[in-house]
C-alpha positions in Angstrom: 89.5 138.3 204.1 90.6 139.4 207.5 91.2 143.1 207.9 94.8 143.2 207.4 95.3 145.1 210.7 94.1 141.7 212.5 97.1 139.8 211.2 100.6 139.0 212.9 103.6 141.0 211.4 104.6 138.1 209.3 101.1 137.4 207.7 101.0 141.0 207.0 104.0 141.3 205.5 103.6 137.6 203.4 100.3 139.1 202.2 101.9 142.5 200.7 104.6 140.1 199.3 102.0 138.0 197.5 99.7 140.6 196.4 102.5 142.7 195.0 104.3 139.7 193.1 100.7 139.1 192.0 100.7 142.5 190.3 103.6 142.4 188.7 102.4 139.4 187.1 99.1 141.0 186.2 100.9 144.0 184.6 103.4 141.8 182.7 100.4 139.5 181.8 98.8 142.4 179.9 101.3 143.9 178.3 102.2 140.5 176.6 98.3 140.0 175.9 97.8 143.7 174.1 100.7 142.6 171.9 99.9 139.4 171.5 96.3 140.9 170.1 98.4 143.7 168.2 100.2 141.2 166.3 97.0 138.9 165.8 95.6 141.5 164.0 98.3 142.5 162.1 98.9 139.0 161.0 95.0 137.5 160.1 92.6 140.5 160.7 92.0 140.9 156.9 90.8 137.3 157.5 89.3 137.5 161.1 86.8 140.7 161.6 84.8 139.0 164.0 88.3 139.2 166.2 88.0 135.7 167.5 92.2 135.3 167.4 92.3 137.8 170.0 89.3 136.8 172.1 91.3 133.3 172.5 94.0 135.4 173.5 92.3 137.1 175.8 90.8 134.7 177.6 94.2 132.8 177.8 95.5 136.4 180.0 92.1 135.9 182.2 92.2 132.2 182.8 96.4 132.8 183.7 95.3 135.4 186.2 93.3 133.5 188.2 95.8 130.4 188.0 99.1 131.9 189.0 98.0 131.5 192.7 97.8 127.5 193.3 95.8 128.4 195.9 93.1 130.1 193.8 90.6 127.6 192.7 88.3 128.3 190.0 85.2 125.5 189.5 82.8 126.1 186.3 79.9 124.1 186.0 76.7 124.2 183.6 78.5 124.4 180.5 76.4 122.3 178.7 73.5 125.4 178.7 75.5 127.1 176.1 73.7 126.8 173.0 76.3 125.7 170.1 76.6 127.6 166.8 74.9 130.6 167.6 75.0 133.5 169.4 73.8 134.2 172.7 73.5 137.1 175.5 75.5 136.0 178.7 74.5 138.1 181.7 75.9 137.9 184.7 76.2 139.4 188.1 78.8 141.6 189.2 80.8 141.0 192.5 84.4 142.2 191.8 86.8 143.4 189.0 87.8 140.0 188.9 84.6 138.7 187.1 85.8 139.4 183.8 88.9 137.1 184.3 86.2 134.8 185.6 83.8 134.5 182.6 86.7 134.2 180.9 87.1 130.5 182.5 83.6 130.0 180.0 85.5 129.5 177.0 83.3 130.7 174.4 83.5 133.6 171.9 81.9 136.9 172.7 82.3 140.5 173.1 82.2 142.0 176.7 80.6 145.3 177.7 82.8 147.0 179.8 82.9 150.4 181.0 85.1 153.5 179.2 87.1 154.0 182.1 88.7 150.4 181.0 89.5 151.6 177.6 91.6 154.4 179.3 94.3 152.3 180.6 97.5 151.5 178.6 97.9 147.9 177.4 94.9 146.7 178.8 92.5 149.2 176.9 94.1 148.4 173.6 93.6 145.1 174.1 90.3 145.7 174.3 89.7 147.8 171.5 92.0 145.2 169.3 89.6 142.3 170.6 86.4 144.5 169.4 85.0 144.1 173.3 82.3 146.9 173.9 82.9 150.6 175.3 80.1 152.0 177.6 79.8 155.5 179.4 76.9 154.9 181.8 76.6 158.7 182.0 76.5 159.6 178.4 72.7 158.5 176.5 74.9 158.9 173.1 77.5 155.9 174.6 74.7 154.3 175.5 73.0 153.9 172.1 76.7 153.5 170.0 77.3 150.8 172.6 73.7 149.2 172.3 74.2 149.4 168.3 77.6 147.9 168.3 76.1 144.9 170.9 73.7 144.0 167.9 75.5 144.4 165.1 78.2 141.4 166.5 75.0 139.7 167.7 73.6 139.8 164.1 76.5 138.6 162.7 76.5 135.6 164.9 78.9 136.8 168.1 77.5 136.6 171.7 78.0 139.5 174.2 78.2 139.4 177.8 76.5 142.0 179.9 76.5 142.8 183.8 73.3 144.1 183.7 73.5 145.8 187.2 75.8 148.3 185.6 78.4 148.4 188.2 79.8 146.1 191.2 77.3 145.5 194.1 78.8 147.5 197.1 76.6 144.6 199.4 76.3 140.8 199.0 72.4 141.6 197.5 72.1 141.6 193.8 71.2 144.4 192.3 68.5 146.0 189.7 68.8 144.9 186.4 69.1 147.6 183.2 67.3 146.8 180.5 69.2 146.8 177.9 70.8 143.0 177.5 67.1 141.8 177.7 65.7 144.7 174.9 68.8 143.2 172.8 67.3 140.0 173.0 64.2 140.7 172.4 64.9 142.4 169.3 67.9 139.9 167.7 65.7 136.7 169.6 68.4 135.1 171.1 68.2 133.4 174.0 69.6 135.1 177.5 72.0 132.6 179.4 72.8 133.6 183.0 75.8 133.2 184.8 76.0 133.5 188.5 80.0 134.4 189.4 80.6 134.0 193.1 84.0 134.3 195.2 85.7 136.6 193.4 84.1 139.7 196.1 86.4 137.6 198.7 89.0 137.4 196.3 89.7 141.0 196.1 87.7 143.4 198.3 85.8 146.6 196.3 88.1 149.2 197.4 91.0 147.3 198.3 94.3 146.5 196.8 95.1 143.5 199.1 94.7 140.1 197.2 93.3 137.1 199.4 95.7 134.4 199.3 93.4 131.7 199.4 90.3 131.9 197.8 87.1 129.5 195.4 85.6 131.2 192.5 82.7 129.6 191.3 81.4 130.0 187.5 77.7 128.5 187.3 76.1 128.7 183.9 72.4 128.5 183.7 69.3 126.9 181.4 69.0 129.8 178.5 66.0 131.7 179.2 64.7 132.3 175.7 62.5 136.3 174.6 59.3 134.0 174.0 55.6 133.4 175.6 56.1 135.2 178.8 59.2 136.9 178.4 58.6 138.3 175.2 58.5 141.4 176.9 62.5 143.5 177.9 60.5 143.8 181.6 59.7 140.4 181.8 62.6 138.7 180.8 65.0 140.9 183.2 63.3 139.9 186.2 62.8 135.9 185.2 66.8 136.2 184.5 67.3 138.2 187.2 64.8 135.6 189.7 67.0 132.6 188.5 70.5 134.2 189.7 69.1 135.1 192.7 68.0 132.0 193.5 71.0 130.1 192.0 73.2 132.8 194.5 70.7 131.8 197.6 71.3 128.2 197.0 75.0 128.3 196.6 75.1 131.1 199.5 72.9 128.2 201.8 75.2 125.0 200.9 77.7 127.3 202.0 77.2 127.1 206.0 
């Protein structure tokens, strides 16, 4: 998006009008999701401990986000790669808050990891913790063992998680190095890795920035699974054969571009 000191006073002034009535929607989008989930769970949670009730909710809140601009356009392709009727370990790459509203657009059950920090804020956080998504403190190696047991326990009993390996959102349009731990996971549980390559969302809203783009295309490709066997048998292995077919999928889609 152009920096917003390069527009005319009207453009300017039709962007901060868009971006804030986009916020308000946001904020009023949450609030009725975490009680939506609050009252899910209430109602069938003696019946539903995977959480799936408010997963479905939640990814009704992401999928609204990145639909109440018209001129927001959201494409997912490669669906068909999901296995069916068992659980798998998404990974992705990480361009922009936004990506979690993106995989969202997947429509399939599974339990994000997602950073403390997210946990923290009223509403959404408790929607989270209602949903039974993940909590991770990158800093903290006791976080990062509770979250890595509570990844396989839903992956043992049959619920996919979804991971953004490079730990945080690249600051530059290269992908990042890849943790370990999605690929260990899989490994361990042997389920197959499927990659997701999110793109448009970094133009969608700038790392740093407030300031929504009015118009933008957010593109959800879903890969072949990449299963922990022959070659990638091994955590090492199998990160950087997941992490070679993003990067190529992102070069591609990046060339077709121009």
């Amino acid at each position: 998006m152009p920096n917003i000191s390069s527009r005319g006073p009207l453009a300017t002034a039709a962007v901060f009008l868009l971006t804030l009535a986009l916020w308000i929607t946001i904020g009023l989008l949450t609030i009725a999701m975490s009680l939506a989930i609050m009252a899910a769970n209430l109602a069938v949670g003696l019946f539903d401990r995977k959480r799936r009730l408010a997963h479905w909710i939640a990814s009704c809140w992401g999928c609204l986000i990145l639909l109440c601009n018209p001129l927001w356009r959201v494409r997912v392709s490669g669906r068909r790669h999901i296995p069916a009727r068992r659980p798998v370990i998404f990974v992705s790459n990480h361009q922009s808050m936004l990506d979690i509203m993106a995989g969202f657009f997947l429509w399939r059950q599974f339990k994000w990891v997602a950073k403390q920090q997210l946990f923290n804020i009223p509403f959404l956080g408790w929607a989270m913790a209602g949903a039974g998504y993940i909590r991770l403190a990158r800093s903290e190696q006791r976080s990062i063992r509770e979250s890595y047991d509570d990844a396989r326990r839903w992956v043992d009993s049959g619920v996919s998680v979804f991971f953004f390996p490079e730990g945080t959102r690249s600051r530059t349009e290269e992908l990042g190095a890849f943790k370990r731990g999605a690929f260990k996971l899989a490994v361990e549980t042997g389920v197959p890795v499927v990659p997701v390559v999110i793109t448009g969302t970094r133009d969608l809203l700038k790392r740093g920035s407030w300031l929504f783009n009015p118009a933008a295309r957010v593109r959800v490709t879903v890969l072949a699974p990449v299963p922990p066997s022959g070659d990638q048998a091994e955590p090492g292995r199998l990160r950087d054969a997941v992490r070679d077919a993003i990067a190529r999928t992102l070069q591609q889609q990046a060339a077709s571009a121009l």
